[in-house]
N, CA, C and O atoms as a DFTB+ gen file, in Angstrom:
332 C
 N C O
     1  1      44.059     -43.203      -3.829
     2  2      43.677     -42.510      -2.614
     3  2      43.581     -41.002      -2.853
     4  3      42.598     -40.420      -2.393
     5  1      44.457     -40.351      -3.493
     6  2      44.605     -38.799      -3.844
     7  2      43.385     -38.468      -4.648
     8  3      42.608     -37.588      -4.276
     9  1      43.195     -39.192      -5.796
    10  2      41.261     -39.413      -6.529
    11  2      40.233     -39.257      -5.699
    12  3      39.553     -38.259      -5.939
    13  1      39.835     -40.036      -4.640
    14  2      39.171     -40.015      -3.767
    15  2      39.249     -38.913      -2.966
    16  3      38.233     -38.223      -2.896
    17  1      40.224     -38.579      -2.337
    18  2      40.310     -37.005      -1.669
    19  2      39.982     -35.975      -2.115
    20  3      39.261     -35.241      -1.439
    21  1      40.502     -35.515      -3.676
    22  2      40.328     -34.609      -4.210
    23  2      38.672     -34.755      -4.904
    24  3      38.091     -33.712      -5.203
    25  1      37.934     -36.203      -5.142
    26  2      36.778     -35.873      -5.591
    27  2      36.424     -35.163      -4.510
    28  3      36.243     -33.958      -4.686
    29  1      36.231     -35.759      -3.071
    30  2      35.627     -35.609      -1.519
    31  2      35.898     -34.088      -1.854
    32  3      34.794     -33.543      -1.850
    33  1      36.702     -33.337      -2.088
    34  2      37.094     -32.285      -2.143
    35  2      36.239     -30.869      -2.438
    36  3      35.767     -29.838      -1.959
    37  1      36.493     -31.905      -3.936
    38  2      35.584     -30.851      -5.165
    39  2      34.114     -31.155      -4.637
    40  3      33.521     -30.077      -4.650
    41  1      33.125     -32.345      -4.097
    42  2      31.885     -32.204      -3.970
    43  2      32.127     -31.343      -2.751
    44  3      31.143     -30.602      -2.726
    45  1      32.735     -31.105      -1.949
    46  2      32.916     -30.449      -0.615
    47  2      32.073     -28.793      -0.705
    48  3      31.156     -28.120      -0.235
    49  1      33.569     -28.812      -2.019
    50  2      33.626     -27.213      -2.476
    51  2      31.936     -27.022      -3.605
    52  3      31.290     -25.986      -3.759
    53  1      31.782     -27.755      -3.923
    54  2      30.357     -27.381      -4.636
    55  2      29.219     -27.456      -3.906
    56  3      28.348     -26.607      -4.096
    57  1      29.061     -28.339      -3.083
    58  2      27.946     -28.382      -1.710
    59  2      28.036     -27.357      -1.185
    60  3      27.004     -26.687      -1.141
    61  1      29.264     -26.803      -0.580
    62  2      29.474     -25.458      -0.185
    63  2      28.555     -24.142      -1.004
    64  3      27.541     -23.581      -0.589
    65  1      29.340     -23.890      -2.342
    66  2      28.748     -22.680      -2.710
    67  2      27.274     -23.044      -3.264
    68  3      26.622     -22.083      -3.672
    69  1      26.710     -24.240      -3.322
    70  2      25.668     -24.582      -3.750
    71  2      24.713     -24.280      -2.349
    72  3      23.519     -23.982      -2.374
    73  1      25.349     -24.399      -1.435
    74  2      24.766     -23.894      -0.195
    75  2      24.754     -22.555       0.371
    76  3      23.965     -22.232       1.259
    77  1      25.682     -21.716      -0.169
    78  2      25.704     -20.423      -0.303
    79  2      24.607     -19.520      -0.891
    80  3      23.866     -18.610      -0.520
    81  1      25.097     -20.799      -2.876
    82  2      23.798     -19.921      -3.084
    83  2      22.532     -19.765      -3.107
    84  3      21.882     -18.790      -3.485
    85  1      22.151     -20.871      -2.642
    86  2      21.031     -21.082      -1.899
    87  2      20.658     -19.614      -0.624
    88  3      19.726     -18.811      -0.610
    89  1      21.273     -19.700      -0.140
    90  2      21.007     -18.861       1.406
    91  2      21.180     -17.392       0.885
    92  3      20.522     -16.495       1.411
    93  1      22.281     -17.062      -0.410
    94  2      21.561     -15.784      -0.906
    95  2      20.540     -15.675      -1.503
    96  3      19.899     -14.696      -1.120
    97  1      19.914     -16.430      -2.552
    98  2      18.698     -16.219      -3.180
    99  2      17.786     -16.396      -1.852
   100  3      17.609     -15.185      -1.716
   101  1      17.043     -16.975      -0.726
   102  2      16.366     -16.896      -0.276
   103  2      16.663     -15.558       0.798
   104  3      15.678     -15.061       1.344
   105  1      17.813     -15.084       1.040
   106  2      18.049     -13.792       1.906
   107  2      17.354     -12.635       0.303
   108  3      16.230     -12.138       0.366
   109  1      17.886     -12.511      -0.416
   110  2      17.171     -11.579      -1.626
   111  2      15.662     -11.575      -1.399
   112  3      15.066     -10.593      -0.957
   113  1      15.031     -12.817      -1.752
   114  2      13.499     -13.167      -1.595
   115  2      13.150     -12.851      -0.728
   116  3      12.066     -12.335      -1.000
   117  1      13.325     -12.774       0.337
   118  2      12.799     -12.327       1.430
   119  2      13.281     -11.129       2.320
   120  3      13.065     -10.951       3.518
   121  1      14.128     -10.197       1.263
   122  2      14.496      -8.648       1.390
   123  2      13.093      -8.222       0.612
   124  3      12.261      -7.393       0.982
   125  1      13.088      -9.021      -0.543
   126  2      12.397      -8.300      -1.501
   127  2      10.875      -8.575      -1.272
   128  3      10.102      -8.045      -2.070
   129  1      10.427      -9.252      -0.392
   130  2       9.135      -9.644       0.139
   131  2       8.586      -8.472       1.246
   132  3       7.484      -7.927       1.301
   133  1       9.629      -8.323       1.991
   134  2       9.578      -7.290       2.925
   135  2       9.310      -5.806       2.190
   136  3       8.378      -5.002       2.162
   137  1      10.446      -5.883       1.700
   138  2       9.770      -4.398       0.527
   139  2       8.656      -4.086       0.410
   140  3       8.055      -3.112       0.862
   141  1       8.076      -5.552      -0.693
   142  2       6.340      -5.265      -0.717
   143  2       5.560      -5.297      -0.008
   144  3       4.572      -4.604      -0.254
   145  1       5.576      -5.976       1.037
   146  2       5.043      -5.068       2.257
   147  2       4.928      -4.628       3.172
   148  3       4.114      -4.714       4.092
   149  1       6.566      -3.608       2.797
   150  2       6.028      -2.282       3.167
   151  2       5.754      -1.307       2.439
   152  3       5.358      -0.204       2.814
   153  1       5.939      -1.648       1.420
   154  2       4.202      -0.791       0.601
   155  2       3.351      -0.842       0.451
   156  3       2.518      -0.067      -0.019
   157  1       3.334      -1.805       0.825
   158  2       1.688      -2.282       0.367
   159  2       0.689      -2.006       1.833
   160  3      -0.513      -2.270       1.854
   161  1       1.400      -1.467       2.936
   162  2       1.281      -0.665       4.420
   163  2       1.084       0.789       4.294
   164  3       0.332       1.659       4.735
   165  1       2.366       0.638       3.281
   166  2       2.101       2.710       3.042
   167  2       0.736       2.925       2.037
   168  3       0.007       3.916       2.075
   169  1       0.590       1.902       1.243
   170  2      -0.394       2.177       0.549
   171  2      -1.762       2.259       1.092
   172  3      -2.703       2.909       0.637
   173  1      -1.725       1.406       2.265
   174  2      -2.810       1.465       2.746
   175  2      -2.999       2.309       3.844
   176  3      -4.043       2.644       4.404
   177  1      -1.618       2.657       4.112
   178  2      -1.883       4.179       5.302
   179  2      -2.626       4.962       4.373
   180  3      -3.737       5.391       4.683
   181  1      -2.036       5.219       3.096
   182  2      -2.688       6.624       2.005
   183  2      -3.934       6.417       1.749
   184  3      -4.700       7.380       1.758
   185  1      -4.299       5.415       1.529
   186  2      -5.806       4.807       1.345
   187  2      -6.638       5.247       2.380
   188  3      -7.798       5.640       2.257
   189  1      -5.824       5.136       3.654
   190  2      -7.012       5.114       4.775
   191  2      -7.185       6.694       4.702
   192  3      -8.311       7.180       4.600
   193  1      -6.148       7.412       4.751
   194  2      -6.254       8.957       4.835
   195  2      -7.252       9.530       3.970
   196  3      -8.275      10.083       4.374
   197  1      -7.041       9.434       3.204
   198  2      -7.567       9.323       1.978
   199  2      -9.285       9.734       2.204
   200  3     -10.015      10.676       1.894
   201  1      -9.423       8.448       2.919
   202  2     -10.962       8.007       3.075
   203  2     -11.589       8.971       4.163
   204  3     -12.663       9.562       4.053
   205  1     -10.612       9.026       5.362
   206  2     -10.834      10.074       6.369
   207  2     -10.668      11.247       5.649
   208  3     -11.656      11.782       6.151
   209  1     -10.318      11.950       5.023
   210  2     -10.676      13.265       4.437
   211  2     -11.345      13.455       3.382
   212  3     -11.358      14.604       2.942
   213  1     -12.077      12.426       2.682
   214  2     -13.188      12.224       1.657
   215  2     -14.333      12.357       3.019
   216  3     -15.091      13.318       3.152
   217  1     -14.276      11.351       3.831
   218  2     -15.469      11.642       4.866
   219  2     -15.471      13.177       5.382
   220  3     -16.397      13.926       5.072
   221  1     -14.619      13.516       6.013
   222  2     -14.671      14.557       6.461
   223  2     -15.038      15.763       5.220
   224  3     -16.104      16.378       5.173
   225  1     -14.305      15.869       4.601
   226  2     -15.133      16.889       3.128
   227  2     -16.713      16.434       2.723
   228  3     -17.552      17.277       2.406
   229  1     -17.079      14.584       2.793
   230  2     -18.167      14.776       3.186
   231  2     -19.502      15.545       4.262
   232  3     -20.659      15.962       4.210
   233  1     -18.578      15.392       5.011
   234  2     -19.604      16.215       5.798
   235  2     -19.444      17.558       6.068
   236  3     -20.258      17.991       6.884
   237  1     -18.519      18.474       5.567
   238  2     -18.761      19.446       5.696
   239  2     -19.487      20.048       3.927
   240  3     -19.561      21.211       3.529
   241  1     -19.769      19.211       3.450
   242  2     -20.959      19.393       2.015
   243  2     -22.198      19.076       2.408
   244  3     -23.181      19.514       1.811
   245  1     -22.279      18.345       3.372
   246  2     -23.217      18.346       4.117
   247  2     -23.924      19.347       4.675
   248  3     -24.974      19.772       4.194
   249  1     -23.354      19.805       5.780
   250  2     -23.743      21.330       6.883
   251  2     -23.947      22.374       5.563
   252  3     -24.934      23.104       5.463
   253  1     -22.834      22.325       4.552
   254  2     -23.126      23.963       3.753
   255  2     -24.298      23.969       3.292
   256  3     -25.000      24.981       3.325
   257  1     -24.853      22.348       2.578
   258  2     -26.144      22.356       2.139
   259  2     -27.367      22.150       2.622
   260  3     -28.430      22.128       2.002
   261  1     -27.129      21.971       3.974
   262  2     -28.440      22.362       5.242
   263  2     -28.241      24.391       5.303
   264  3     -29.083      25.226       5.633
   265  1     -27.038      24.553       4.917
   266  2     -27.495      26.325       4.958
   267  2     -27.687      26.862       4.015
   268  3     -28.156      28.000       4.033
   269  1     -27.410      26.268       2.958
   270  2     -27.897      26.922       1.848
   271  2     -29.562      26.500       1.273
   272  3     -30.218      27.374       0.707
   273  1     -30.058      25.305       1.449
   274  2     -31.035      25.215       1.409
   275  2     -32.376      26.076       1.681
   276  3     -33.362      26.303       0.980
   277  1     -31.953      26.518       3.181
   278  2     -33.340      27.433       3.393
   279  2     -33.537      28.539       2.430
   280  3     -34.605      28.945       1.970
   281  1     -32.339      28.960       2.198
   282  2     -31.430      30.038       1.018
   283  2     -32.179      30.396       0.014
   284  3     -32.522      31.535      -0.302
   285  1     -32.509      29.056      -0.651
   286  2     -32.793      28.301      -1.798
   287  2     -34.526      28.646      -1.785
   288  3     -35.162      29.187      -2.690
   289  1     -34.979      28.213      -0.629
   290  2     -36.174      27.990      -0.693
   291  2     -36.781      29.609      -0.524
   292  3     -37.934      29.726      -0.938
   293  1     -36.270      30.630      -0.074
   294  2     -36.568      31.808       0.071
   295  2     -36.599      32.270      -1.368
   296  3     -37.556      32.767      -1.961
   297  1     -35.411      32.025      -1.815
   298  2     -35.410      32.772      -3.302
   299  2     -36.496      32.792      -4.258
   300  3     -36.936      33.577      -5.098
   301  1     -36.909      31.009      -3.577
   302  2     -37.838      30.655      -4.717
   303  2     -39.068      31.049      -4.330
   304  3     -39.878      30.896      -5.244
   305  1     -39.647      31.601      -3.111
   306  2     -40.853      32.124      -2.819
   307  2     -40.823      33.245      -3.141
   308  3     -41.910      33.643      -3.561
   309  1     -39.570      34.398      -3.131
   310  2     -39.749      35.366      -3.645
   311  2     -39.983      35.435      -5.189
   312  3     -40.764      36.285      -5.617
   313  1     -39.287      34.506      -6.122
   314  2     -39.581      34.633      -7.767
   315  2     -40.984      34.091      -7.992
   316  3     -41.607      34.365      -9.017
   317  1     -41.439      33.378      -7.099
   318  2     -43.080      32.934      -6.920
   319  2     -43.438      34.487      -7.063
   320  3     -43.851      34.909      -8.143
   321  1     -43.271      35.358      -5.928
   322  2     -44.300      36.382      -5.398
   323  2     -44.002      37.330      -6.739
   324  3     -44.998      37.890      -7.195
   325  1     -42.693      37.573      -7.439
   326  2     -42.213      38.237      -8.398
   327  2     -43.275      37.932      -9.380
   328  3     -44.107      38.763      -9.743
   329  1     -43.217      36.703      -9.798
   330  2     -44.297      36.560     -10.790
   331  2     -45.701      36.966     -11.169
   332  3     -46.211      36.531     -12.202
């Protein structure tokens, strides 16, 4: 009878931490899931910024070269007339 108890025992105690460690490795995995993304959020906040001030520097290369153009085209009628 004491055999029997103490096996009941010992599978008790190993089901136990076998169940433990179970519930830490999947609490880890899914700390560490969360992590990635939330970087992979920040990365794409930076990305987006990113893009909004590539556009925006686009277009102000834009406007300079609608004013410099006419600029351009004067110069070159005058090295015409120079000639």
């Amino acid at each position: 009878m004491y055999d029997i108890m103490a096996a009941f025992g010992m599978a008790f105690t190993l089901g136990v931490l076998a169940l433990a460690t179970i519930i830490i490795v999947v609490s880890i995995w899914q700390f560490a899931a969360n992590e990635r993304a939330k970087a992979s959020i920040a990365r794409e906040e930076a990305y987006r910024k990113l893009a909004e001030e590539s556009a925006k520097a686009q277009t102000e290369i834009v406007e300079a070269l609608k004013e410099i153009r006419p600029k351009i085209a004067e110069i070159e009628k005058l090295l015409r007339e120079v000639e």
